[in-house]
Steps between C-alpha positions, in 0.01 A plus 500: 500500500233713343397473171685652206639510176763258484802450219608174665145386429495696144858262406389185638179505275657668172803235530287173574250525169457119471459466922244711498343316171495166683384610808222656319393184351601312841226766688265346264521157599670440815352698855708828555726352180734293736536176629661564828434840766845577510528527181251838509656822355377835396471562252567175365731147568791477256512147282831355472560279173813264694770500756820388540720509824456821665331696202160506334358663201144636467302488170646901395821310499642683847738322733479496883726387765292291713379461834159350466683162423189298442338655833822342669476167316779548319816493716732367194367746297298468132533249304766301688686284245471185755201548563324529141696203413319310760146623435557440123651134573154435760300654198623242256366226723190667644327771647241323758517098491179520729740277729788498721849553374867476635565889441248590840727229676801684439315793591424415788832427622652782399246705737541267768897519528452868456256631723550397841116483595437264205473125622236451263405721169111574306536663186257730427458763183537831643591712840127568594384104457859402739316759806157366429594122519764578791216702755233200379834262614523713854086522573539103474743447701397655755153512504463887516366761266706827511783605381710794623703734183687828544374806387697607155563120410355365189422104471402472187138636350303182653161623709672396810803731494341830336478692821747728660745528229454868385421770751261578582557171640078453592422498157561154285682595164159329308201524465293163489644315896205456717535626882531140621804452241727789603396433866679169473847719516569684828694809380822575700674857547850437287748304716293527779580173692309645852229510258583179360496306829174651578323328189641188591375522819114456358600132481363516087811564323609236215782744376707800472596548176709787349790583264843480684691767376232728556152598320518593110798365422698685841301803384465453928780321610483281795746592797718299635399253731160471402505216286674324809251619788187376209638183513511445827153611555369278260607236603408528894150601372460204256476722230609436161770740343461552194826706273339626168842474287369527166731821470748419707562150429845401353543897446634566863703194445493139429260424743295810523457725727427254803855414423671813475347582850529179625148444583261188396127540490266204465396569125627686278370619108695535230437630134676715263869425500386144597373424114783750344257752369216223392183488703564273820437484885607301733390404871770367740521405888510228770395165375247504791296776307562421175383140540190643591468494102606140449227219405508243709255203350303570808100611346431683815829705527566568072131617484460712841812591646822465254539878363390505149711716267479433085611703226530452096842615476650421858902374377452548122782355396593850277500706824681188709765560233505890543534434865756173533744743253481787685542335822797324424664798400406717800594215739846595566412880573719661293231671314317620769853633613549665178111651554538632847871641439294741164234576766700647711693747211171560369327641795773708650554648176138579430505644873741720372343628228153569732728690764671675237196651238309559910219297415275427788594111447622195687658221306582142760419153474697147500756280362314515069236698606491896502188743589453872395245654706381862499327480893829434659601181645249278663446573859383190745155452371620565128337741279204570717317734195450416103788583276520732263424281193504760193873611622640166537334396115634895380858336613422175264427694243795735484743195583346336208561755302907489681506131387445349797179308650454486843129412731371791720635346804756236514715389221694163475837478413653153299806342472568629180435896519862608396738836616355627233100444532594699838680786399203497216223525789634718694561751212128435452373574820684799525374600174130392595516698830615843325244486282221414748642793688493677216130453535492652798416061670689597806467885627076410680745212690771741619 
């Protein structure tokens, strides 16, 4: 898209005055203004002031539909009722008691009748600390040092994981990793399982890990069979597989996506709906491996061997409350029923509206999860070239200014977006998509 005069632009700035004021200020104290990548726009983030089921309200006082959802945390939607009763009840009694407490117990066995890889559960604090300590978990036991990862899958923003996850795929996405670092991860074609085999054949793999349902949140969705023929090779190679559900899990269903497919990896991380929109991570898998992190009174074992893993807020009891809540009430599946069943309506009739205005657009994805994409659907390898940022953050903007908020790529859908949120969103699209062709987005990608 060249470079041009813009009236979505010229709206989004006149009708966010007080956005633009604290991102000003934010600019002046915080790197780039923001706290998290994603959260990058041009020509600036909106600030929302609360939230409440499927709606939030930015500091101008404008309501969105929306499909951010706490970067997926939020599968019950805002501001839960149960679940702000429990956090305020943990408050009451304590924020960090520096100690253990019953809440991680019950946790804990929540995950564990859940997720059918979890005979034994780590809490952690976040998605990126549950890859770390799982690949340290997989180096020890088996004594190697590499680690294969798809190309298009993201892990988290940990050194280890920050290569091959936006093409092109040679280049980390940061600045900072020594050489030695990223060579730690063998890089693997997407889905590529001849390639696979031929890593593990080196005889130094610890682990394969990826994200089941494909990279990005399905942006790349994994074909069938392939989850099936990874396990198998795995496990005649001794290598450790590793499913990276911190998206996925309890969204594709009770279990996650290992058991929606029906298959069970060795470890598996958790975060996001796992703490019901407060920070938490989790680390599950065979109690072989996961002992690894058990003291055992033995000096020589606790101080050399045992895998060491701390953290200031692993279980606080305020997230343990989030999580045991929300947990409970996705147990049954109804929910994610409810989810998948508005997925579906939503993405055929956004396809709809793409077919029907002609623009050069492919809307697919998953059970809650839907992707727009303006370079056609992913081919074998995925998107092998960069996408076209400054379209994708022109489509924010003018469905911000519909009333709806959606990321560039992948959106997540809750339990609680209504019939009406819907038919809301896809009026907004629709709208949003005129106007960029209004702009004349589309006619250099005819």
């Amino acid at each position: 898209m060249t470079q041009r005069h813009s009236l979505i632009l010229e709206r989004f700035q006149s009708g966010h005055p007080r956005c633009r004021g604290l991102w000003d200020s934010a600019s002046q104290l915080i790197p780039g203004g923001i706290t998290h990548d994603i959260r990058y726009l041009t020509p600036f983030p909106i600030y929302v002031a609360r939230a409440d089921r499927s709606r939030k309200r930015d500091v101008d006082g404008q309501e969105y539909v929306d499909y951010w959802m706490g970067h997926g945390s939020l599968f019950l939607g805002h501001s839960h009722p149960k679940v702000v009763a429990a956090v305020q009840a943990q408050m009451a009694l304590g924020t960090h008691p520096g100690a253990c407490h019953e809440r991680e117990i019950r946790w804990a066995q929540l995950v564990q009748q859940l997720v059918p890889s979890a005979e034994l559960v780590r809490f952690t604090m976040s998605g990126t600390e549950s890859t770390h300590l799982a690949l340290r978990l997989a180096r020890a036991y088996t004594g190697r040092p590499k680690v294969v990862k798809f190309h298009g899958h993201f892990h988290g923003w940990h050194d280890g994981v920050v290569g091959g996850v936006h093409p092109p795929y040679d280049q980390p996405i940061s600045a900072g990793v020594t050489e030695a670092t990223l060579g730690e991860a063998l890089l693997c074609p997407l889905n590529n399982v001849k390639r696979v085999e031929e890593l593990f054949q080196r005889g130094d793999v610890a682990a394969l890990i990826m994200e089941p349902a494909g990279g990005h949140s399905g942006d790349f969705p994994t074909p069938p069979g392939v989850l099936e023929t990874l396990r198998a090779l795995t496990a005649r190679y001794g290598v450790v597989l590793i499913f990276d559900e911190v998206i996925t899990g309890f969204r594709y269903a009770p279990g996650g996506a290992q058991a929606y497919f029906g298959v069970t990896p060795d470890l598996t991380t958790l975060a996001k709906i796992l703490a019901g929109g407060l920070p938490g991570g989790a680390v599950v898998g065979t109690r072989e491996i996961m002992s690894l992190i058990t003291h055992r009174g033995d000096p020589e074992w606790d101080r050399g061997k045992r895998v060491a893993h701390a953290g200031t807020f692993n279980a606080n009891p305020l997230s343990a409350a989030a999580g045991i809540t929300t947990l409970e009430l996705l147990a049954d599946g109804e929910a994610q029923r409810q989810a998948n069943k508005t997925g579906a309506t939503l993405r055929s009739e956004l396809g709809a509206v793409v077919r029907r205005l002609g623009v050069p657009a492919e809307v697919y994805g998953e059970l809650s999860i839907y992707h727009l994409s303006f370079e056609g659907l992913p081919g074998a390898s995925g998107f092998d070239k960069p996408r076209n940022h400054a379209l994708y953050e022109l489509l924010r903007c003018a469905l911000l200014l519909e009333g709806v908020d959606a990321p560039l790529f992948h959106s997540w859908i809750s339990a609680v977006h209504t019939d009406e949120d819907i038919h809301r969103t896809v009026t907004a699209y629709e709208n949003a998509l005129k106007a960029m062709a209004a702009e004349g987005c589309f006619s250099p990608l005819r």
